[in-house]
N, CA, C and O atoms as a GROMACS GRO file, in nm:
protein
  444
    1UNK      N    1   1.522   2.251  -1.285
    1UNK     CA    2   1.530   2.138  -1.197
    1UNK      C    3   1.468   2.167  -1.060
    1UNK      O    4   1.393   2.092  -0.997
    2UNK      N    5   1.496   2.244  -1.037
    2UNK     CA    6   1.416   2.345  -0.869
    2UNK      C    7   1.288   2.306  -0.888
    2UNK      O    8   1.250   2.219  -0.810
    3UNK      N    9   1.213   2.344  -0.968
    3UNK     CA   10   1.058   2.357  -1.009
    3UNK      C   11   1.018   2.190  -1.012
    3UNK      O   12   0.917   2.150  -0.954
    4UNK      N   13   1.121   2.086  -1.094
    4UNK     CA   14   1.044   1.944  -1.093
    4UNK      C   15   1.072   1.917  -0.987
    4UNK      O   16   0.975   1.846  -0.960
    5UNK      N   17   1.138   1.918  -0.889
    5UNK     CA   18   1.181   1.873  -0.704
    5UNK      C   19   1.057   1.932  -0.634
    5UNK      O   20   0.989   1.850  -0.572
    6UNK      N   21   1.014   2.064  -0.635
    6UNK     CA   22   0.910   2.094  -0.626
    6UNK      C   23   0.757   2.007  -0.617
    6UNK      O   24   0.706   1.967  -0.512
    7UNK      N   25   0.705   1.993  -0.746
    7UNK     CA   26   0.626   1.901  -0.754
    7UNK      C   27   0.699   1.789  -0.732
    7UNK      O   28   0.635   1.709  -0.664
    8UNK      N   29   0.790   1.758  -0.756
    8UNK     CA   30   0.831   1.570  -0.702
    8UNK      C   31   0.772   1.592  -0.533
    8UNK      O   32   0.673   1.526  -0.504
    9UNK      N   33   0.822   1.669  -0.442
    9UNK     CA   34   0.763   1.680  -0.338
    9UNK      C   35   0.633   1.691  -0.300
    9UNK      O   36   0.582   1.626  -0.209
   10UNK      N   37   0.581   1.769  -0.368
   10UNK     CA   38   0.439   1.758  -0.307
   10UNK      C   39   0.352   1.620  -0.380
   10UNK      O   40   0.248   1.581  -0.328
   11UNK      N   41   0.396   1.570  -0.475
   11UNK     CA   42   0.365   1.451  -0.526
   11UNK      C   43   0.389   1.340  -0.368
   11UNK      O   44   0.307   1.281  -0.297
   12UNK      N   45   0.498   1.350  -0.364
   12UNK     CA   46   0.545   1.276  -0.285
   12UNK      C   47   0.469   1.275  -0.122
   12UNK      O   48   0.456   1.171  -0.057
   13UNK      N   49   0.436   1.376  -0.087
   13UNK     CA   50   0.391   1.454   0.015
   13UNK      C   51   0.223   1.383   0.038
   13UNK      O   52   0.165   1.358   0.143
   14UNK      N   53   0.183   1.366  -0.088
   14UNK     CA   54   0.045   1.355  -0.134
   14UNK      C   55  -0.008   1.161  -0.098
   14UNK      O   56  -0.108   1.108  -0.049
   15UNK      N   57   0.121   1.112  -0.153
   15UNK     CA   58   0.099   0.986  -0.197
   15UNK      C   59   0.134   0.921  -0.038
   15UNK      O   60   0.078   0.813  -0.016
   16UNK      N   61   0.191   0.958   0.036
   16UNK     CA   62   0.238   0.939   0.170
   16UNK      C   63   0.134   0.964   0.258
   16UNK      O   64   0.099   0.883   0.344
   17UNK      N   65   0.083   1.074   0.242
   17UNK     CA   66  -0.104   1.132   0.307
   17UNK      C   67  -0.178   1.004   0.287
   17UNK      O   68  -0.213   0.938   0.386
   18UNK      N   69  -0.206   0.960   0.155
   18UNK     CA   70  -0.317   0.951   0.116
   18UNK      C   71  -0.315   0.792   0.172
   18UNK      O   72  -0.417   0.729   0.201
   19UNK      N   73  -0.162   0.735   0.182
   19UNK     CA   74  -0.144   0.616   0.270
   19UNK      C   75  -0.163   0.608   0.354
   19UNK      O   76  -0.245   0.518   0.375
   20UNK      N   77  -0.134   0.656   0.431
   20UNK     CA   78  -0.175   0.678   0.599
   20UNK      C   79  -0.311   0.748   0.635
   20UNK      O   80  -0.351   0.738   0.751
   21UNK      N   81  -0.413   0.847   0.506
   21UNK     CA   82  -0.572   0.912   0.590
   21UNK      C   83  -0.659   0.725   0.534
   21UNK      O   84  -0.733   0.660   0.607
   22UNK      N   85  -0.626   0.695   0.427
   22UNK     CA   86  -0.693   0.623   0.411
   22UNK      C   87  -0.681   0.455   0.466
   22UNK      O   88  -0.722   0.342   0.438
   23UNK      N   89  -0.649   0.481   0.502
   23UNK     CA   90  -0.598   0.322   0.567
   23UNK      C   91  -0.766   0.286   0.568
   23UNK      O   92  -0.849   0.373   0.542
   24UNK      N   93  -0.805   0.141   0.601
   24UNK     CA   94  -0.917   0.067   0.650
   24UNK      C   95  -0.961   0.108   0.775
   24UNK      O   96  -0.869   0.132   0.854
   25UNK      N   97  -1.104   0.128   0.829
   25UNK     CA   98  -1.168   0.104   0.923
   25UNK      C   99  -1.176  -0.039   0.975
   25UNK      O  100  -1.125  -0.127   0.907
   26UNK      N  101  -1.222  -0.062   1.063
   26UNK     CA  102  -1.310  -0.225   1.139
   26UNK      C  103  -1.214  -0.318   1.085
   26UNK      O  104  -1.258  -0.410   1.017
   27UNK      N  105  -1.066  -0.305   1.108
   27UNK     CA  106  -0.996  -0.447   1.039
   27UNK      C  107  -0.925  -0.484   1.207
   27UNK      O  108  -0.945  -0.438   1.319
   28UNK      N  109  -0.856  -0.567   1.163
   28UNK     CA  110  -0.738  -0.622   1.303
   28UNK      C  111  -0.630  -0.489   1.280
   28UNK      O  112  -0.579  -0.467   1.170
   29UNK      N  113  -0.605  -0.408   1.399
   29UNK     CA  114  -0.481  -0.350   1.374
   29UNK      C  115  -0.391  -0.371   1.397
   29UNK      O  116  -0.314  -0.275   1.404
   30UNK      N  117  -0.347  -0.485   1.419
   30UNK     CA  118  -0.216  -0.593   1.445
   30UNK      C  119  -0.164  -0.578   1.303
   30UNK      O  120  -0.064  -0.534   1.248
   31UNK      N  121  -0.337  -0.663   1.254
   31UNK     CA  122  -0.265  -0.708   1.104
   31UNK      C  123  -0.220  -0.602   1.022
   31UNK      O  124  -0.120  -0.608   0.951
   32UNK      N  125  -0.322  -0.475   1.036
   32UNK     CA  126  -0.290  -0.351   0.953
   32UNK      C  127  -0.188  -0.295   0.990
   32UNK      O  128  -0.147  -0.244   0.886
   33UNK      N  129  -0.089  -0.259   1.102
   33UNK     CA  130   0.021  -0.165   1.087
   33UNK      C  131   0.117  -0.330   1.057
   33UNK      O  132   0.233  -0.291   1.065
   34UNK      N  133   0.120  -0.418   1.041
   34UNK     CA  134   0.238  -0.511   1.032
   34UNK      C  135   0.235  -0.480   0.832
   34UNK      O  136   0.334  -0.451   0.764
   35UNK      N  137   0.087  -0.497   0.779
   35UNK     CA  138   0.089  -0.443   0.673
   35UNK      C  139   0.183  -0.332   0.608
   35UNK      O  140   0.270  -0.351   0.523
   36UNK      N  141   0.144  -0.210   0.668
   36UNK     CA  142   0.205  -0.079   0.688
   36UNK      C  143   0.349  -0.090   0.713
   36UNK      O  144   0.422  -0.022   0.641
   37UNK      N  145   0.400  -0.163   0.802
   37UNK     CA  146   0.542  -0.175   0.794
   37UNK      C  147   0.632  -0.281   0.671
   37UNK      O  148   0.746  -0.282   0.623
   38UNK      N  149   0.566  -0.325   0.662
   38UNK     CA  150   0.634  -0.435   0.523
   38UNK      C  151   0.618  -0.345   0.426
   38UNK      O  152   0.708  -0.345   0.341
   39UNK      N  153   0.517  -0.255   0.410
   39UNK     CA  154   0.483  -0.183   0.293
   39UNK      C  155   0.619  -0.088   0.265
   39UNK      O  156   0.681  -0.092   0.159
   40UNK      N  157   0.655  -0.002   0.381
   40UNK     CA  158   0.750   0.111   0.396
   40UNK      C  159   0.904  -0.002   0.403
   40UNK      O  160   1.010   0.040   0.356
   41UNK      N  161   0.896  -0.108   0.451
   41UNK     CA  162   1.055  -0.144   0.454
   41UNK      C  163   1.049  -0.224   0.294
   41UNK      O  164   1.162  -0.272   0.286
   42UNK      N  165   0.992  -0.252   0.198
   42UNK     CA  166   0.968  -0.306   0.065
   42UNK      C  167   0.943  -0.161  -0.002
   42UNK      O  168   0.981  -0.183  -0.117
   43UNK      N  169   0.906  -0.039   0.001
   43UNK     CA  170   0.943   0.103  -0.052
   43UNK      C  171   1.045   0.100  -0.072
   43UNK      O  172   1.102   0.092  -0.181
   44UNK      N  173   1.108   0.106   0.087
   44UNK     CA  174   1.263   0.175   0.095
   44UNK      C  175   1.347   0.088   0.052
   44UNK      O  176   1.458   0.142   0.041
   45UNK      N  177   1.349  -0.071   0.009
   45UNK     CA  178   1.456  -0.160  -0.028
   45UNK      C  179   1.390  -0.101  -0.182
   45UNK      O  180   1.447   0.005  -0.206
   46UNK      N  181   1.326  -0.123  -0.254
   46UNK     CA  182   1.242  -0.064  -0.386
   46UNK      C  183   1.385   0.054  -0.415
   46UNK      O  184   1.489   0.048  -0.481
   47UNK      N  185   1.315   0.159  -0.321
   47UNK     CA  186   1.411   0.270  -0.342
   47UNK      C  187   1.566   0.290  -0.388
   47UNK      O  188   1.633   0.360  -0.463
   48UNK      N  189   1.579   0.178  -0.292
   48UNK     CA  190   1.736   0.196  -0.271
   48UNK      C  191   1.824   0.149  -0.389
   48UNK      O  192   1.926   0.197  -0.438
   49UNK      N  193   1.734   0.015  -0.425
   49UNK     CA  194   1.793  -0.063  -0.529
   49UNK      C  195   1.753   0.014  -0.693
   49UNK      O  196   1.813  -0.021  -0.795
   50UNK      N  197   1.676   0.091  -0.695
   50UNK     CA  198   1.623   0.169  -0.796
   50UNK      C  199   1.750   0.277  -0.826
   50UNK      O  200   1.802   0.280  -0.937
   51UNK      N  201   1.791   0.360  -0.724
   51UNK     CA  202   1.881   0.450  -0.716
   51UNK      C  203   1.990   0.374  -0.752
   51UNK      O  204   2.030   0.384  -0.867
   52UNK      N  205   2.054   0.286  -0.661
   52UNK     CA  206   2.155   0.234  -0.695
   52UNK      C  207   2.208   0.161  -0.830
   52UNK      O  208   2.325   0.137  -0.862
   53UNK      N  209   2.071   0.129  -0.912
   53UNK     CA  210   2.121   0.103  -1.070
   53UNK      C  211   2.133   0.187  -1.126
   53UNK      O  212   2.233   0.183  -1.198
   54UNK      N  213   2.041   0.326  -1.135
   54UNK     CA  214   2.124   0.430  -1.140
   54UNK      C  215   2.228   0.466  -1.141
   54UNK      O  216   2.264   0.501  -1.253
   55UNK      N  217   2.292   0.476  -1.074
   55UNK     CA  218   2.406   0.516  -0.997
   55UNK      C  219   2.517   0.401  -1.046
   55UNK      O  220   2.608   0.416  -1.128
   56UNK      N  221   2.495   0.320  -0.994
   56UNK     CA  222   2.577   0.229  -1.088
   56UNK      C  223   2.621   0.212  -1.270
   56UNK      O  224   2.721   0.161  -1.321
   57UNK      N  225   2.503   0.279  -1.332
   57UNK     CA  226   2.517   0.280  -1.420
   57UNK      C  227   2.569   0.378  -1.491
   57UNK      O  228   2.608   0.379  -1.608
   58UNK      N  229   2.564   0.503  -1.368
   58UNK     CA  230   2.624   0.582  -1.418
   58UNK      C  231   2.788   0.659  -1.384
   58UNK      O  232   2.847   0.763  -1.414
   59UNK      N  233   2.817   0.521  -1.295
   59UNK     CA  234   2.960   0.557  -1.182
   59UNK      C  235   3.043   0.589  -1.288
   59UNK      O  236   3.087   0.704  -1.291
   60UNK      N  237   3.075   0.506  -1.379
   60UNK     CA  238   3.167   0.489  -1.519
   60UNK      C  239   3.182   0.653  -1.606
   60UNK      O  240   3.281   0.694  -1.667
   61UNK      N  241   3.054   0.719  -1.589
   61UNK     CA  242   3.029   0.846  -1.671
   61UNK      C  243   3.095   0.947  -1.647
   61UNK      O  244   3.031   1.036  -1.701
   62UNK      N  245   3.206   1.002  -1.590
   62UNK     CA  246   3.270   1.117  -1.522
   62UNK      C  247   3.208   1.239  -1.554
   62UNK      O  248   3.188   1.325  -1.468
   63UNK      N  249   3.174   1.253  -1.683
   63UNK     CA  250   3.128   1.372  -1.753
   63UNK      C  251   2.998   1.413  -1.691
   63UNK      O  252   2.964   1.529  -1.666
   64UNK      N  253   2.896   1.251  -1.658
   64UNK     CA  254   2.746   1.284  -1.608
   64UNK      C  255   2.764   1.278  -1.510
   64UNK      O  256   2.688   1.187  -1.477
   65UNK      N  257   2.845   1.329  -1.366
   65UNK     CA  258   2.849   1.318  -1.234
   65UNK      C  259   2.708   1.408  -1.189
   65UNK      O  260   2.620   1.366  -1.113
   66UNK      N  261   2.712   1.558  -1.268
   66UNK     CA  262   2.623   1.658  -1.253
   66UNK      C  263   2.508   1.613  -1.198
   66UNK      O  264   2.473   1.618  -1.081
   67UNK      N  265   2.440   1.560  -1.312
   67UNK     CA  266   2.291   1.515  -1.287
   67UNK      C  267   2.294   1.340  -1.280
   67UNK      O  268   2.194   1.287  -1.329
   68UNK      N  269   2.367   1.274  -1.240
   68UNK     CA  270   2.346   1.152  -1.115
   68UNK      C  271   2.256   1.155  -1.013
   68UNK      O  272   2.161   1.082  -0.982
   69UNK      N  273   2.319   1.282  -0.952
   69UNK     CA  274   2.238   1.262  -0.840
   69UNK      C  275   2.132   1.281  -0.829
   69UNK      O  276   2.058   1.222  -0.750
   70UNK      N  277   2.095   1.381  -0.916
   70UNK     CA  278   1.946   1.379  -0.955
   70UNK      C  279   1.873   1.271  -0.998
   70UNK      O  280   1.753   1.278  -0.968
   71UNK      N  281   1.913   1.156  -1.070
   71UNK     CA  282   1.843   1.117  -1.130
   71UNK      C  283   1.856   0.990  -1.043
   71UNK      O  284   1.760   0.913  -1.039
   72UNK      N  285   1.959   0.965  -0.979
   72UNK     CA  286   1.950   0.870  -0.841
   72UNK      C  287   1.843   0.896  -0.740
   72UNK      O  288   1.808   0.798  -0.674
   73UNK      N  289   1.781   1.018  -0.714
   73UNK     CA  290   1.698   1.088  -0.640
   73UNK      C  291   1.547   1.053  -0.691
   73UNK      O  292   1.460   1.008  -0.617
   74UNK      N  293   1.535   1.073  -0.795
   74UNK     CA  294   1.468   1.087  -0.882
   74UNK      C  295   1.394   0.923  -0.889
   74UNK      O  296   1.282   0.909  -0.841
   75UNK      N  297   1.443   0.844  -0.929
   75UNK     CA  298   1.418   0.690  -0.981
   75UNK      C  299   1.422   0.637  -0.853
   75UNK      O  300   1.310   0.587  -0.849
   76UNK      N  301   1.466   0.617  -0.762
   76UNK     CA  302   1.444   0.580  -0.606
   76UNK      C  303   1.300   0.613  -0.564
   76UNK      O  304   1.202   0.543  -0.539
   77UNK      N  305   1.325   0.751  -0.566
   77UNK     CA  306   1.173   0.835  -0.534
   77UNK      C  307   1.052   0.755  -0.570
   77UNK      O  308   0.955   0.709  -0.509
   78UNK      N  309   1.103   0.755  -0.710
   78UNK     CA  310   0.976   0.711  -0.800
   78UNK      C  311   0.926   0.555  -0.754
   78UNK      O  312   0.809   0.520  -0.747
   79UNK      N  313   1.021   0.488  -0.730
   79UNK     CA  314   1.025   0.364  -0.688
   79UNK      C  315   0.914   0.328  -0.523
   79UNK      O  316   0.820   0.258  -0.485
   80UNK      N  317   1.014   0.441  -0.470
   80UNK     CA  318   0.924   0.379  -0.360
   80UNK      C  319   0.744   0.444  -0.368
   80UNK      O  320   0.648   0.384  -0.320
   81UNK      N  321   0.736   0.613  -0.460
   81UNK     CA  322   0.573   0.603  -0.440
   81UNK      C  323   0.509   0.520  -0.478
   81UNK      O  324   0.406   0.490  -0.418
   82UNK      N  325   0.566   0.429  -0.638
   82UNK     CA  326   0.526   0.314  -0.659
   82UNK      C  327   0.442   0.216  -0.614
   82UNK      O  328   0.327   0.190  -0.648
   83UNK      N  329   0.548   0.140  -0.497
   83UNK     CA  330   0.528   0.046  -0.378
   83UNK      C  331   0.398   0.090  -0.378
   83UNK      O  332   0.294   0.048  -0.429
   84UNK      N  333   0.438   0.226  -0.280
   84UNK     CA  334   0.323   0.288  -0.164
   84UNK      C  335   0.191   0.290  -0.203
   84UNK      O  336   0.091   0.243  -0.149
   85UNK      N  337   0.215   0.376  -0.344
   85UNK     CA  338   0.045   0.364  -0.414
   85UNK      C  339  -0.016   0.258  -0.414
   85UNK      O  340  -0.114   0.235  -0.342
   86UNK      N  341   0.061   0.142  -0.537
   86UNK     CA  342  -0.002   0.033  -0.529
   86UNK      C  343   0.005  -0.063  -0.389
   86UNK      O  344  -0.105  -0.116  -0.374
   87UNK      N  345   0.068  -0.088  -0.318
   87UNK     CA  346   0.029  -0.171  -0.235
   87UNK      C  347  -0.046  -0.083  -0.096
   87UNK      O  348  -0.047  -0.135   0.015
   88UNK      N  349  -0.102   0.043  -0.121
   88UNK     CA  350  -0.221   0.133  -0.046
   88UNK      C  351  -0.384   0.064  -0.111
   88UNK      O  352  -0.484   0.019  -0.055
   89UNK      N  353  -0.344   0.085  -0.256
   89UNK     CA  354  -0.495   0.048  -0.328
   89UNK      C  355  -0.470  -0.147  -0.297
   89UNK      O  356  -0.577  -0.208  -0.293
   90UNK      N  357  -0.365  -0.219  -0.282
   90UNK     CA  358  -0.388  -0.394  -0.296
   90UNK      C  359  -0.434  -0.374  -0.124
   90UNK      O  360  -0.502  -0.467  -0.080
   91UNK      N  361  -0.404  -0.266  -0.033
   91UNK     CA  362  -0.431  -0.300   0.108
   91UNK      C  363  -0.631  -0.246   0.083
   91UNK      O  364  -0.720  -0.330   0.094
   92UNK      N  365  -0.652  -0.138   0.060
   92UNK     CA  366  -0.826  -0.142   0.065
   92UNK      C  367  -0.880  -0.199  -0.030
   92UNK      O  368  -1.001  -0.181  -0.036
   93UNK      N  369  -0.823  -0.281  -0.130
   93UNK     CA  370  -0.924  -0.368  -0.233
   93UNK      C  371  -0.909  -0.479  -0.210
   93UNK      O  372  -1.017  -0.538  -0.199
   94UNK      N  373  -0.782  -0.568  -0.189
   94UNK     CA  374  -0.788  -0.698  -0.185
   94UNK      C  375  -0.764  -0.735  -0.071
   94UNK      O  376  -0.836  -0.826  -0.030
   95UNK      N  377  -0.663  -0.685   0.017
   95UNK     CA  378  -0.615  -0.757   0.116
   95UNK      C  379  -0.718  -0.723   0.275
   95UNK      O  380  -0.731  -0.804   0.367
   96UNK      N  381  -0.766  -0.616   0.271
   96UNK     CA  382  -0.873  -0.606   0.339
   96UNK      C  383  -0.985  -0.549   0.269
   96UNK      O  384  -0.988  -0.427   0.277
   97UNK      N  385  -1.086  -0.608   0.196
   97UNK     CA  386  -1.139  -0.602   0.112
   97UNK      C  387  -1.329  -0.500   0.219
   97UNK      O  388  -1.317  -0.517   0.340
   98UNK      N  389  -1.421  -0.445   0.194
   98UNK     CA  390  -1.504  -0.388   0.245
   98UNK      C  391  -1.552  -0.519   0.329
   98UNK      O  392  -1.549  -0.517   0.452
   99UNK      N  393  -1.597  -0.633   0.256
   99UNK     CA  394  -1.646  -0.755   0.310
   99UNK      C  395  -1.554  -0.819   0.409
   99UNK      O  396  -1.599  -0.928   0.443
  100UNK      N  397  -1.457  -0.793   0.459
  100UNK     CA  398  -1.409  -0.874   0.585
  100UNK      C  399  -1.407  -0.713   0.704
  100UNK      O  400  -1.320  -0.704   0.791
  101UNK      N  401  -1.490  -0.627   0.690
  101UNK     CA  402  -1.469  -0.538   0.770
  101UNK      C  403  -1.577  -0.521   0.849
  101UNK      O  404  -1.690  -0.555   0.812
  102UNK      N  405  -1.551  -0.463   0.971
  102UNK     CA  406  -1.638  -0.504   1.074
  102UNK      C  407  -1.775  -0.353   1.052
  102UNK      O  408  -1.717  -0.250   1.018
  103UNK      N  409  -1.885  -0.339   1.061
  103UNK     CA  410  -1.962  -0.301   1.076
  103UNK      C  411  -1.993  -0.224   0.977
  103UNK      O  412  -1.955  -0.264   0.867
  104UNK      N  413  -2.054  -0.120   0.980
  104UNK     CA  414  -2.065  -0.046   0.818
  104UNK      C  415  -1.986   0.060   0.746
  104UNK      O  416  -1.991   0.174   0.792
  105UNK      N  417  -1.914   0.036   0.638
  105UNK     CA  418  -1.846   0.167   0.622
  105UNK      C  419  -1.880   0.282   0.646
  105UNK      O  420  -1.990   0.318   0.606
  106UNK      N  421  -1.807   0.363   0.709
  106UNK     CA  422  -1.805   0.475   0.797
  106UNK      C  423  -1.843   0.593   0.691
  106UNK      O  424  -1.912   0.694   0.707
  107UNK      N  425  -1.772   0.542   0.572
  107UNK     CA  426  -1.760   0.696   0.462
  107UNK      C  427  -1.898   0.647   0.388
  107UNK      O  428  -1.931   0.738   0.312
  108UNK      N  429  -1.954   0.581   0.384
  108UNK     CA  430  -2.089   0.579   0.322
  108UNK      C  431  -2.223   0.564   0.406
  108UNK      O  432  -2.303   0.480   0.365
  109UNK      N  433  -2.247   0.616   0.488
  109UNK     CA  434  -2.291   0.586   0.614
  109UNK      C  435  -2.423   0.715   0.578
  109UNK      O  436  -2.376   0.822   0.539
  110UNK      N  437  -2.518   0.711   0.586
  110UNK     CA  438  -2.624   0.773   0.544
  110UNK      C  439  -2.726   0.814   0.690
  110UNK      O  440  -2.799   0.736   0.750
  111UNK      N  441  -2.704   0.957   0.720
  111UNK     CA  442  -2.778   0.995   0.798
  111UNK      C  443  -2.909   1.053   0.809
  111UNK      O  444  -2.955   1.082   0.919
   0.00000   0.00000   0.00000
């Protein structure tokens, strides 16, 4: 169990990076961190309610108290990289798409 927390972390670690290096260039940044914040408070409700059926489902179990919490940990987790991933890739494909961005993409930029 040590070893999957492990990678759950740096998974986790990764998918959180890759939200925040890649964000959009040339957009409104009004609009983009209001983005960014709906994104993380719709994670963490994701999360919470993920764990908590969990957990709920497993209040009744006396025997499975052990690994509850793990797996409350676990399915939350999963929940919110979820969110994060996909609504990281719906923020640079659809919702600020290359074509509403202001000048030339920066990462393809040919010197």
């Amino acid at each position: 169990m040590p070893f999957m927390l492990l990678i759950y972390g740096f998974l986790f670690a990764t998918v959180v990076w890759a939200f925040y290096h890649y964000r959009p260039r040339g957009v409104n940044r009004k609009a983009l961190e209001i983005y960014d914040a709906l994104t993380q408070i719709l994670a963490v409700v994701a999360a919470y309610y993920a764990g908590m059926w969990i957990y709920w489902g497993a209040a009744g179990m006396p025997e499975k108290q052990k690994i509850v919490a793990y797996l409350v940990f676990m399915s939350g987790g999963t929940a919110y990289l979820l969110v994060v991933a996909i609504a990281g890739l719906a923020r640079n494909v659809a919702v600020f798409p290359r074509s509403r961005r202001a000048g030339p993409p920066e990462d393809h930029r040919i010197d």
